[in-house]
C-alpha positions as a Markdown table, in Angstrom:
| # | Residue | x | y | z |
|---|---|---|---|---|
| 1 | Unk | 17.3 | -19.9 | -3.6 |
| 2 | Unk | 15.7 | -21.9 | -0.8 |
| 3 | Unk | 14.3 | -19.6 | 1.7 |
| 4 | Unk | 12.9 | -21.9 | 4.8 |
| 5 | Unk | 11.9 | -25.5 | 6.1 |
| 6 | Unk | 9.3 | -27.3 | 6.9 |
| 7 | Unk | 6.5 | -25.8 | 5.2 |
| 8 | Unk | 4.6 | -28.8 | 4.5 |
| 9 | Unk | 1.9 | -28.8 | 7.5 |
| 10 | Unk | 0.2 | -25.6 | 5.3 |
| 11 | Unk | -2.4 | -26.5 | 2.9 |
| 12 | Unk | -2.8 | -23.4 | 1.4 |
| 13 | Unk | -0.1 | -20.9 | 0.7 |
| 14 | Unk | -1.5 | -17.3 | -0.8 |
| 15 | Unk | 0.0 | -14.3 | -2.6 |
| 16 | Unk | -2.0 | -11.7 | -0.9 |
| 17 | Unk | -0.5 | -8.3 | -1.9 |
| 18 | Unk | 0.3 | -5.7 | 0.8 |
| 19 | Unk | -2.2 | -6.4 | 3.7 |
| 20 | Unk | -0.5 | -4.3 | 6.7 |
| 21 | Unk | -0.4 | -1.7 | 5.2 |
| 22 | Unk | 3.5 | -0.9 | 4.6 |
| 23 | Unk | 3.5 | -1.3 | 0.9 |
| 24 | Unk | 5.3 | -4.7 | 1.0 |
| 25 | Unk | 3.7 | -8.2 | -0.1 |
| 26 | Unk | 2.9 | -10.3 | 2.3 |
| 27 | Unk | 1.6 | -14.0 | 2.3 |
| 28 | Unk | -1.3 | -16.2 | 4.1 |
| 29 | Unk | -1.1 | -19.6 | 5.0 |
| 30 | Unk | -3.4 | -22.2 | 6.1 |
| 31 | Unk | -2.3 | -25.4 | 7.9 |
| 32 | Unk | -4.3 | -28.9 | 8.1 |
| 33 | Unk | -6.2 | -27.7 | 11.0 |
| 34 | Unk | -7.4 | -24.6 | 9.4 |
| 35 | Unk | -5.4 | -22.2 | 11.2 |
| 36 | Unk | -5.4 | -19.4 | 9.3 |
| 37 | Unk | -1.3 | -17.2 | 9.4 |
| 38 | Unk | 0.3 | -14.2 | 7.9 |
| 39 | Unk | 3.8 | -13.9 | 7.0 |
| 40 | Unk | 4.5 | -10.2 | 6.7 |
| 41 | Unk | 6.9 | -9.4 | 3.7 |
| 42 | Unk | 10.3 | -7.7 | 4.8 |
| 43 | Unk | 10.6 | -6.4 | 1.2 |
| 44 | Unk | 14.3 | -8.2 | 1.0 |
| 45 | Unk | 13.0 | -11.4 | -0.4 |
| 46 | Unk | 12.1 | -13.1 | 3.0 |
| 47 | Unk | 9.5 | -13.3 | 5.7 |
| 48 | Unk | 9.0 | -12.5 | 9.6 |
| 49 | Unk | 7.6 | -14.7 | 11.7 |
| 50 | Unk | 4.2 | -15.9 | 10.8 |
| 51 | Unk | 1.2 | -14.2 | 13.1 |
| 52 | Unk | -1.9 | -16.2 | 14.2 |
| 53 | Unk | -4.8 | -14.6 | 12.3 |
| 54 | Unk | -7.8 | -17.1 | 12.4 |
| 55 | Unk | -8.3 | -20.5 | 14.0 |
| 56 | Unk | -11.0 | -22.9 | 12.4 |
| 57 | Unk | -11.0 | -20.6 | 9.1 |
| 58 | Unk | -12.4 | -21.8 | 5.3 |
| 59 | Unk | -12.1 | -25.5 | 6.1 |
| 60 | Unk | -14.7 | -25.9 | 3.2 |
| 61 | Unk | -12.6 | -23.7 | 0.9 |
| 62 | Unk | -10.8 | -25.4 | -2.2 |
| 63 | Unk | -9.5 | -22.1 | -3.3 |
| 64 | Unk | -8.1 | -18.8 | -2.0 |
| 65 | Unk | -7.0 | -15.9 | -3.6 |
| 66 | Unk | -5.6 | -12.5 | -3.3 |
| 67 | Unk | -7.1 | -10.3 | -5.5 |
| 68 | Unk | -5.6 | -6.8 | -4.2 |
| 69 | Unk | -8.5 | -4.3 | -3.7 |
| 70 | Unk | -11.8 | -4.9 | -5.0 |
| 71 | Unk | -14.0 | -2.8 | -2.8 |
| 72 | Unk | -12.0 | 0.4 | -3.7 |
| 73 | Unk | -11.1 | 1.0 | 0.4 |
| 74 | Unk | -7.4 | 1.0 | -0.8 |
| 75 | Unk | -6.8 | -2.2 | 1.5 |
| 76 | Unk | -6.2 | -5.8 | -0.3 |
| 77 | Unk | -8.9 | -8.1 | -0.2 |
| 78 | Unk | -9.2 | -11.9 | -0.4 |
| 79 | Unk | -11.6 | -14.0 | -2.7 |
| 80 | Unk | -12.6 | -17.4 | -1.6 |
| 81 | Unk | -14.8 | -20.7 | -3.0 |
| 82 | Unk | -16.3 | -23.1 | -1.4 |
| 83 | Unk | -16.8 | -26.9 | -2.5 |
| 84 | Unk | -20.6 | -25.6 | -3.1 |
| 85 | Unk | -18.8 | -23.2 | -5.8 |
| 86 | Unk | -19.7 | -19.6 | -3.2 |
| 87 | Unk | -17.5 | -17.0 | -3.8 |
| 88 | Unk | -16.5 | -15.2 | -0.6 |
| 89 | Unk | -15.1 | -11.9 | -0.1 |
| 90 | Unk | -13.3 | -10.9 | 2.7 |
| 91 | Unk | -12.6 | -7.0 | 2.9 |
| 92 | Unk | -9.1 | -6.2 | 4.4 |
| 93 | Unk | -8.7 | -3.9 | 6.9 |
| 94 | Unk | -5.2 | -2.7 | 6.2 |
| 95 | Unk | -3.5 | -3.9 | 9.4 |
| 96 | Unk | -2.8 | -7.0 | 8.5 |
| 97 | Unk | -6.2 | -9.1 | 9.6 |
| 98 | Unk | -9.4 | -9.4 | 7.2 |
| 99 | Unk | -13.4 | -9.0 | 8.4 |
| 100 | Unk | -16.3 | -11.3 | 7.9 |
| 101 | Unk | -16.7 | -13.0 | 4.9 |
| 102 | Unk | -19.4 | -11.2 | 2.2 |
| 103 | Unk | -21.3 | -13.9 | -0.1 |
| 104 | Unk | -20.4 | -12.5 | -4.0 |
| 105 | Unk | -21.2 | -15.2 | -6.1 |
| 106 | Unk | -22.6 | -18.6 | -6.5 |
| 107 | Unk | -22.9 | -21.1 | -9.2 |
| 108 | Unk | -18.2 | -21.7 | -9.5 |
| 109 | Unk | -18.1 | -24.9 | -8.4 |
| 110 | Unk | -17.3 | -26.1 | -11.9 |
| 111 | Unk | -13.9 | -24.2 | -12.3 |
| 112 | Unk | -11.2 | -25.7 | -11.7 |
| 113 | Unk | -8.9 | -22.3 | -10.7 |
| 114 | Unk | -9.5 | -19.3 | -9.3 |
| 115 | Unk | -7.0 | -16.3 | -10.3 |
């Protein structure tokens, strides 16, 4: 079933889990000028209109993942590497946005997936 158009200006396109807070998966996307978007899940198999969430956000990132809730806060977090193989950590804050990025790790730069 196709669901919408025009979805090729996005680089990235992220399963994040539930990150405003209503119990519903949502998604993140991130076009070619590193405009960072959510897409809030409607919990019918479809998606309201995307919100702006960052501009100029993980232009050095290769990978992005939602990794639900790693810092035990009961929000849904999201795990990023750079192309110097940092893992990031940005903490959600259960509304639907995310907070500065936390250095994790270092040394990933030679796998090729993150999941």
């Amino acid at each position: 079933m196709k669901l919408y158009d025009n979805w090729k200006g996005y680089k990235k396109i992220v399963g994040t889990g539930d990150l405003n807070g209503d119990g519903i998966g949502d998604l993140l996307a991130q076009d070619t000028s590193n405009t960072l978007y959510r897409y809030d899940g409607t919990g019918q198999g479809t998606f309201t209109a995307r919100a702006k969430l960052f501009t100029n956000w993980g232009g050095s990132y290769n990978a992005v993942v939602g990794v639900g809730d790693i810092t035990d806060d009961g929000k849904a977090d999201l795990i990023s590497r750079d192309t110097g193989g940092t893992l990031w950590r940005n903490s959600g804050d259960g509304k639907g946005s995310f907070g500065a990025r936390t250095k994790i790790a270092t040394g990933f730069s030679g796998y090729k997936f993150l999941s």
